[in-house]
Every structure is written in structure tokens, then in C-alpha cells.
Wavefront OBJ file of the C-alpha trace (Angstrom):
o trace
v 105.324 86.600 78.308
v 106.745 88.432 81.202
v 107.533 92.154 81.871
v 110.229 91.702 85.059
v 113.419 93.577 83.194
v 114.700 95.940 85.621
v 117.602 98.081 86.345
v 119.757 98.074 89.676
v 121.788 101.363 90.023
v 125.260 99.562 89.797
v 123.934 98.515 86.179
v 122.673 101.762 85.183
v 126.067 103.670 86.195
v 127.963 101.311 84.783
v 126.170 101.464 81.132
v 125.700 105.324 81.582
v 129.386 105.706 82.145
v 130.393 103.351 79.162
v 127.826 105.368 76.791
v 129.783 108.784 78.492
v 133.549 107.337 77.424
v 134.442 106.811 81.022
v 135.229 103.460 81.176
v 135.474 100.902 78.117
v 132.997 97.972 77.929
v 135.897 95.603 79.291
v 136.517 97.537 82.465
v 134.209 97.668 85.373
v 134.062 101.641 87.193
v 136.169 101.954 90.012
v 134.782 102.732 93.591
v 135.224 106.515 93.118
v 133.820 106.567 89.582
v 130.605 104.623 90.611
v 130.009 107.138 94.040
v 129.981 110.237 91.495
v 127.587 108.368 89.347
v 125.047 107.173 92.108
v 125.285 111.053 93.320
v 124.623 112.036 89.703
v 121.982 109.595 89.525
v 120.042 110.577 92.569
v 120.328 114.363 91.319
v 119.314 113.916 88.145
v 116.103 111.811 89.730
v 115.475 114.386 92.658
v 115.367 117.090 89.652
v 113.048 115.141 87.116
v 110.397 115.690 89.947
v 110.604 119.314 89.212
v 108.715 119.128 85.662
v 107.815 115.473 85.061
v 104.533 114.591 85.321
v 105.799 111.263 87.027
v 102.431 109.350 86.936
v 104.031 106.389 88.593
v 104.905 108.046 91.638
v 101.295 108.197 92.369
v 100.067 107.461 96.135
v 97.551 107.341 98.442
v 97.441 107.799 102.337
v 94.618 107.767 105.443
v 94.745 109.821 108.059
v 92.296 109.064 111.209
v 90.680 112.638 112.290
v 91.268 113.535 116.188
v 89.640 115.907 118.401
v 90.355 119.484 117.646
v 93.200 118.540 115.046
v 94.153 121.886 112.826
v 97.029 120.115 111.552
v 98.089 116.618 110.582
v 102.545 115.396 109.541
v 102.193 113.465 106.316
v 105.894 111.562 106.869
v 106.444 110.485 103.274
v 106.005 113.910 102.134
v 104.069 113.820 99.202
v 105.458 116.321 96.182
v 101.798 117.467 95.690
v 98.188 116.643 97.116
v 96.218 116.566 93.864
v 92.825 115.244 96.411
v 91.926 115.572 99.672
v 88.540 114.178 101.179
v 87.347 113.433 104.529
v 85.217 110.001 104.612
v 82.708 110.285 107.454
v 81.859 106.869 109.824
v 79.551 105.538 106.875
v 82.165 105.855 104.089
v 80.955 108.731 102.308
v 84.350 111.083 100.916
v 83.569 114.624 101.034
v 85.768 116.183 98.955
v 87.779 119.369 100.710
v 88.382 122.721 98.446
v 91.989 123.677 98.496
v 93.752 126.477 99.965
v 96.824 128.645 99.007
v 99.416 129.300 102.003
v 98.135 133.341 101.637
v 94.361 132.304 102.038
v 95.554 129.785 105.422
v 97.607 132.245 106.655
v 95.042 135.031 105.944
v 92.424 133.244 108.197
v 91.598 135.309 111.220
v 90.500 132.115 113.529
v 92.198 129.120 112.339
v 91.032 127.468 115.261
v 87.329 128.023 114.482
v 85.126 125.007 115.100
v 82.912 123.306 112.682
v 82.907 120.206 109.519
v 85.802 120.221 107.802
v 85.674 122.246 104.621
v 88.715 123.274 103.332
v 92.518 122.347 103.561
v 96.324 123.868 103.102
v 99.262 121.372 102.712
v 102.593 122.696 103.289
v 105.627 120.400 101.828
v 108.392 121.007 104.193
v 112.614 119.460 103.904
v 111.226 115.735 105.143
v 107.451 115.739 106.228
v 104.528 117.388 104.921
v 101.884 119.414 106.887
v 98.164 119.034 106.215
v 95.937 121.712 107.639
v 92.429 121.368 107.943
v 89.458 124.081 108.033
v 87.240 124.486 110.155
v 88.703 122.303 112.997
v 86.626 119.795 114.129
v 85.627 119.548 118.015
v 85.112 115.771 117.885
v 86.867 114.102 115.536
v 85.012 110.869 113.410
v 86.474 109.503 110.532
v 89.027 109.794 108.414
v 91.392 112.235 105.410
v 91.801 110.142 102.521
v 94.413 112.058 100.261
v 95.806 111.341 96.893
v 99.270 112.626 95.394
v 102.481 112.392 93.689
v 105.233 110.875 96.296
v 108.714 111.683 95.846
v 111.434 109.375 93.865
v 113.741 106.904 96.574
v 116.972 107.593 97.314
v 119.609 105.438 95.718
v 122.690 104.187 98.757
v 123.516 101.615 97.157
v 124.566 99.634 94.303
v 122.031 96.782 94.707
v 119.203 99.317 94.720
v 116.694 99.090 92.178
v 116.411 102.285 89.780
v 112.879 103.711 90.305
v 111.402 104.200 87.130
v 109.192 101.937 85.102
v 110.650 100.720 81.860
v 109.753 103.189 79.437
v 112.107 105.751 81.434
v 115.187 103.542 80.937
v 116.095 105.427 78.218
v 115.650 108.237 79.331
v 117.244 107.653 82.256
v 120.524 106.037 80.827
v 121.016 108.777 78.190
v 119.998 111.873 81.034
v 122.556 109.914 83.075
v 125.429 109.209 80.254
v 124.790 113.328 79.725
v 125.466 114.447 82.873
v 128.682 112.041 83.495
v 130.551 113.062 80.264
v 130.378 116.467 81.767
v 131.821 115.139 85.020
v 134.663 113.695 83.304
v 135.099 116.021 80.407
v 134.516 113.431 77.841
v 132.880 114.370 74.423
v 130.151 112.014 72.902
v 128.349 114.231 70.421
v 125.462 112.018 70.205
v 124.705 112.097 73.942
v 122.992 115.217 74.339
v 120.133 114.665 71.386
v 119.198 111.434 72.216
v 119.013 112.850 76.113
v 116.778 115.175 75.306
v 114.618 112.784 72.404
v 114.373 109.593 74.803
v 113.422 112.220 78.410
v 111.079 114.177 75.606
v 108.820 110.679 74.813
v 109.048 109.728 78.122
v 107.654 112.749 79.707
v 105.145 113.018 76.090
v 103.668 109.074 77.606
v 103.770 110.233 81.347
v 100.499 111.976 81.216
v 96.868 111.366 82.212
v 94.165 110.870 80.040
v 91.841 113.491 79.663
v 88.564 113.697 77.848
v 87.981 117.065 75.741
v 84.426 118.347 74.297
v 84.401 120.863 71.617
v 81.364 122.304 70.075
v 79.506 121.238 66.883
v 80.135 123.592 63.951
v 77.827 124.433 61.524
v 78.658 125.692 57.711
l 1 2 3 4 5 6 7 8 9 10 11 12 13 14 15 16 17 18 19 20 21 22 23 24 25 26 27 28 29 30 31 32 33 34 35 36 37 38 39 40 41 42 43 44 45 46 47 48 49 50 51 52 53 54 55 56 57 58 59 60 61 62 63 64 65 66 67 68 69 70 71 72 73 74 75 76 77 78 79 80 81 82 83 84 85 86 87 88 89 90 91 92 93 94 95 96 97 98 99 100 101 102 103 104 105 106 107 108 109 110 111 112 113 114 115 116 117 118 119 120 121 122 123 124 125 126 127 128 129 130 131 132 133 134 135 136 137 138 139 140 141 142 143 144 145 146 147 148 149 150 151 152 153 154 155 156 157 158 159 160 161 162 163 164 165 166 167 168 169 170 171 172 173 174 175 176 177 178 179 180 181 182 183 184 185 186 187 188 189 190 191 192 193 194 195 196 197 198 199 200 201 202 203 204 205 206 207 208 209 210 211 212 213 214 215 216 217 218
């Protein structure tokens, strides 16, 4: 059996804006109607990053230390650095305690020199800054950092929807929402199902976690 269903974003637009009332099942959208529902599409993504767990968008990236370094551009600007370790020259991670921007900034030498310790990571408009503390003099080895990167932008038709299957509902009704909207349409069923099918799929987009409660005795 094989799992290879996906969506591109011509397909989802086009079934979002049938389920909306835009266009009828026998009528393909029209340049104009598919640009505001690629731009809807890419908003409605963009904003999903705001409270979704998203535990597909997971990522990993290496960094090789340099000499006197306090701060290192992370280009695919990660929404959130959940760990940050430096691995010395025999492979051993040390894991770095994080900062807030208020304890950085609140440093009185932020050049001062020493192992590595703790970090600050500052997610700007396109990049995202990584500062280290203490600064080391000679760098050796690497930052090994794990986050949550950021959904890709849709240009095009032909570009694959981002989201692993069970989001396709949740996508296509979020989507079908927001377009009848756009167009003044009324589908009464829209907005429930919106919020039951981006409800599961943000209830199934979670890590596991192990809990330990306490023995009770009568």
C-alpha cells in the first residue's frame, strides 16, 4: 500500500473555492480568482504558525564555531529554537541554557571570554540571530540546534501544499472559510467543519509526553 496522495495549490484552491460557492464543479477559477486564493492560502498558512504546534515543520541545523564568534545568522529562520548544544571535537553535545532578550541584553560584557554556556536567538523579518555566551577565544566544534522552521511560500500553482495529509482537511475547509468571505458567498456548513477538521488536526499535532503521578493510598 502506498501513502503518496498529495495536494498541489492549484488543486487545493480550486476545491476550496468550489466548497466556498465560487465557482461550480464544471468551471475551472479564472486567473484572478485563483491569485486571491493562493494569497489566501499562504495567509492562512503563515498564520497557522502562530498557535499550531506544527510538529512536521521540525528541523535541524549545524553551525561550525569560529574564533571569538558572539553571534551566528541562521538563514532559514527557524520559528523557535526548542535545543541548542555545542558538540566539542570528540562529539560530545553540551547542551546550552537559554536566554531571554532582557537577560542578553542585560549582560554587562557580552564579549567576555570563556566555554560556551548559554545562548539568545533573536527571529528577525528573514534570518535568525543566534548569540552565544561566553564567547569563545578559539573556536572548536560545532552548534547543533533543533527547531520548528517556518511553512514555504506558495508562487505558484504547481507548488505542492505543505502539510502532511491529516491537515488536508483542515486546510481545505480553513481555506473554503476564508474565500466565501472574499466573495461574499454563504455556505453555513463551512465555518463548523473549519473549526472541527483544524481542531483534530492541531488535537494529533502534538508530542508525546510521559506523565508520573503519585500512588494513592485509601
Amino acid at each position: 500500500m502506498a501513502v503518496t496522495l498529495t495536494y498541489t495549490a492549484g488543486e487545493m484552491c480550486t476545491e476550496a473555492l468550489r466548497e466556498a460557492g465560487v465557482i461550480s464543479i464544471d468551471r475551472a477559477a479564472t486567473s484572478e480568482e485563483m491569485d486571491v486564493a493562493i494569497k489566501a492560502l499562504n495567509r492562512m498558512l503563515k498564520s497557522w504558525q502562530n498557535t499550531a504546534v506544527t510538529i512536521w515543520k521540525q528541523t535541524t541545523g549545524s553551525i561550525t564555531v569560529t574564533d571569538a564568534t558572539t553571534s551566528y545568522t541562521i538563514t532559514t529562520r527557524p520559528l523557535t529554537l526548542d535545543t541548542v548544544n555545542r558538540r566539542n571535537t570528540s562529539g560530545t553535545d553540551i547542551w546550552l541554557y537559554p536566554m531571554s532578550r532582557q537577560e542578553y541584553q542585560e549582560l554587562p560584557d557580552k564579549d567576555a571570554a570563556g566555554s560556551m554556556t548559554q545562548y539568545y536567538y533573536e527571529r528577525g523579518l528573514t534570518t535568525g540571530i543566534l548569540f552565544i555566551w561566553p564567547v569563545m577565544t578559539t573556536g572548536t566544534g560545532t552548534i547543533e540546534w533543533s527547531g520548528r522552521d517556518e511553512v514555504a511560500d506558495i508562487t505558484a500553482t504547481t507548488d505542492a501544499v505543505e502539510v502532511p495529509s491529516e491537515w488536508y482537511d483542515a486546510t481545505h475547509y480553513g481555506l473554503a472559510l476564508r474565500l466565501s468571505g472574499l466573495f461574499s458567498t454563504t455556505r453555513p456548513l463551512i465555518a463548523p467543519m473549519a473549526e472541527k477538521t483544524y481542531n483534530e488536526a492541531v488535537g494529533a499535532d502534538v508530542d508525546e509526553s510521559i506523565y508520573f503521578e503519585p500512588d494513592y493510598y485509601g
